[in-house]
C-alpha positions in Angstrom: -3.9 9.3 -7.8 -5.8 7.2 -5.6 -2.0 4.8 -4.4 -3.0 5.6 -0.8 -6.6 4.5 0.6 -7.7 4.4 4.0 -11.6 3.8 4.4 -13.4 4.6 7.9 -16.0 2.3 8.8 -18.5 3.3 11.6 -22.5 2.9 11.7 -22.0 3.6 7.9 -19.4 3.2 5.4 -18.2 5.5 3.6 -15.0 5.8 2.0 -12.0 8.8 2.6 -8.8 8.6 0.1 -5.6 10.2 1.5 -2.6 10.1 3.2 -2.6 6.6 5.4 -2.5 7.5 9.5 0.7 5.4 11.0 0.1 3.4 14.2 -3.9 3.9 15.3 -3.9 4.0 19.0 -7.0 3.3 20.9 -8.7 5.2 23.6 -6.6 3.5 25.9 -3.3 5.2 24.4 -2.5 1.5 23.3 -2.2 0.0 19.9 -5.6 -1.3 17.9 -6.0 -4.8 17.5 -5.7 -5.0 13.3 -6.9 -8.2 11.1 -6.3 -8.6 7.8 -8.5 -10.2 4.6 -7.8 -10.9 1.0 -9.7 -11.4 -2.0 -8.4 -14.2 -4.0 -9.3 -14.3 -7.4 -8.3 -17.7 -8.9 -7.0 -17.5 -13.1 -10.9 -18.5 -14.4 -12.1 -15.0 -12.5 -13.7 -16.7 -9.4 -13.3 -15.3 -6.3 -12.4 -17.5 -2.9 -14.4 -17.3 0.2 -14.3 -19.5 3.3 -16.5 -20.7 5.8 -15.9 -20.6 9.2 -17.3 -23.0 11.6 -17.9 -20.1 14.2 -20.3 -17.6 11.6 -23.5 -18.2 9.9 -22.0 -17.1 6.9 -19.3 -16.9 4.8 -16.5 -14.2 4.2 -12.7 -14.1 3.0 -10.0 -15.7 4.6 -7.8 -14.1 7.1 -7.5 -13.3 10.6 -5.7 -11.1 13.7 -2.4 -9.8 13.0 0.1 -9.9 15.9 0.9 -6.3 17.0 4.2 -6.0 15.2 3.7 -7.8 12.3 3.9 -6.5 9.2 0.4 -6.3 7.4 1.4 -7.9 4.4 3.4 -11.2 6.6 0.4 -11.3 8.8 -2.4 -11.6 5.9 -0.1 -14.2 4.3 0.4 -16.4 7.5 -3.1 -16.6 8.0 -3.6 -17.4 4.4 -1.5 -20.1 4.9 -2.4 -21.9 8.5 -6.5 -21.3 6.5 -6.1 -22.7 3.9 -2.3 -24.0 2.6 -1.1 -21.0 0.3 2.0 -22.0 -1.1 5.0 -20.6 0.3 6.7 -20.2 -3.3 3.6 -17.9 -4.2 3.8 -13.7 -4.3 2.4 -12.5 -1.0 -1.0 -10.6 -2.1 -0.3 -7.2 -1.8 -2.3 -4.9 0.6 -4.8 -2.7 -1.6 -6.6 -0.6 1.4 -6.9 0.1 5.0 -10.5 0.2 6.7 -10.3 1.8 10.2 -13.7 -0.1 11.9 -15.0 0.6 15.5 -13.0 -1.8 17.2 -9.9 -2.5 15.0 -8.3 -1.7 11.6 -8.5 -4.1 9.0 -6.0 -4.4 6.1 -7.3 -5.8 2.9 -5.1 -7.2 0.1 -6.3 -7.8 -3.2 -4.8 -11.4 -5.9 -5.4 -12.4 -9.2 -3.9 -16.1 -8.5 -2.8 -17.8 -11.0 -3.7 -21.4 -11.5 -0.5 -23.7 -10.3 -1.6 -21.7 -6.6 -5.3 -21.7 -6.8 -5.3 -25.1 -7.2 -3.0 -26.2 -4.3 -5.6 -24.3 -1.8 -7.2 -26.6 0.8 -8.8 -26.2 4.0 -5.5 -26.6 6.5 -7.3 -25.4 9.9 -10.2 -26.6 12.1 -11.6 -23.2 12.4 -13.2 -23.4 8.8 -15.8 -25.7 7.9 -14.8 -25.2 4.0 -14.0 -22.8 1.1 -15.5 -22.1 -1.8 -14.5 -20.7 -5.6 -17.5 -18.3 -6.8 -18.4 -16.3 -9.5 -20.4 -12.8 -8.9 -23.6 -15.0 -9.9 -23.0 -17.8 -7.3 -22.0 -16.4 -4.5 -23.0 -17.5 -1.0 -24.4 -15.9 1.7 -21.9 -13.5 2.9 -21.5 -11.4 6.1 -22.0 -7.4 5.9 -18.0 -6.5 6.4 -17.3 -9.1 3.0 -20.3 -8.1 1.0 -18.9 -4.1 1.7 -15.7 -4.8 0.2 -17.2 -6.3 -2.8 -19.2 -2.9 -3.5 -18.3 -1.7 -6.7 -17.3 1.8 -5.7 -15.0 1.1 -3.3 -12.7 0.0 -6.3 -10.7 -3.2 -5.1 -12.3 -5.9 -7.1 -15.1 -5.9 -10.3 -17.9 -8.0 -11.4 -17.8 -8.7 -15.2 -21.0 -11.1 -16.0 -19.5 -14.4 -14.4 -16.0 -13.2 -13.6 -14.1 -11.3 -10.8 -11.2 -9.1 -11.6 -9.3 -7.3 -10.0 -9.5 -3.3 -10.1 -7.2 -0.9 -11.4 -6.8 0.9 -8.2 -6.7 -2.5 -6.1 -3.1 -3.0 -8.2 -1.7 0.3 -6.9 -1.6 -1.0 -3.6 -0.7 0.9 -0.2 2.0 1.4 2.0 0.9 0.7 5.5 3.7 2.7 7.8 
């Protein structure tokens, strides 16, 4: 069973499966700063990614989560202050954790369907625009995105010109 994930990210990624840690705590003794990402697949298999006016290239939305806040809340508030998602929507539930170098990052993984996707729009300053693209269009994306695409890690598949999300990506995790 592969319902808890935890991925370690350091000069190279590689992936560990397992029991989640609880609270990561930096050198300092304190708590890591955590952000949080989702992949948005829209109900025609295209995938959403945003571009914000600070990078040269594009990536998912998402952002910082507050120290308390629950991953899950935190990835959906900064879904909707990006980019409008509908309040009435299921939050996307959280597929993986990836401890980086400087702060864990908690991923969640949609298949959206088409009364949401289309009531996205750009809500923030912070992003020049967002995008719907299939696995043949895509834009240039930074390294972090373009490693949670990778097949093996298992949260979302390429099929021809359609995104889907993975089997294991539908188990979800349980952060605490």
């Amino acid at each position: 069973m592969i319902g808890n994930r935890t991925a370690i990210v350091g000069g190279h990624a590689r992936e560990v499966f397992g029991a989640l840690t609880t609270v990561a705590r930096a050198a300092t003794g304190g708590p890591r700063a955590r952000g949080g990402v989702a992949l948005l697949i829209d109900h025609t298999g295209r995938m959403l990614f945003v571009h914000a006016r600070y990078r040269k290239q594009w990536n998912l939305a998402g952002g910082f989560l507050n120290p308390v806040e629950d991953p899950v809340a935190g990835i959906r508030r900064e879904l909707t202050e990006e980019i409008a998602f509908p309040p009435e929507a299921p939050s996307p539930p959280l597929a993986l954790i990836i401890h980086r170098k400087n702060h864990d990052e908690h991923v969640a993984v949609a298949q959206l369907d088409r009364a949401t996707a289309i009531r996205l729009h750009v809500v923030t300053w912070e992003l020049r625009g967002f995008r719907w693209c299939t696995p043949v269009d895509m834009p240039q994306l930074n390294d972090f995105t373009r490693y949670l695409l990778d097949p093996n890690l298992g949260l979302v598949v390429a099929e021809g010109n359609r995104w889907r999300v993975a089997p294991t990506s539908e188990q979800g995790v349980n952060p605490t």
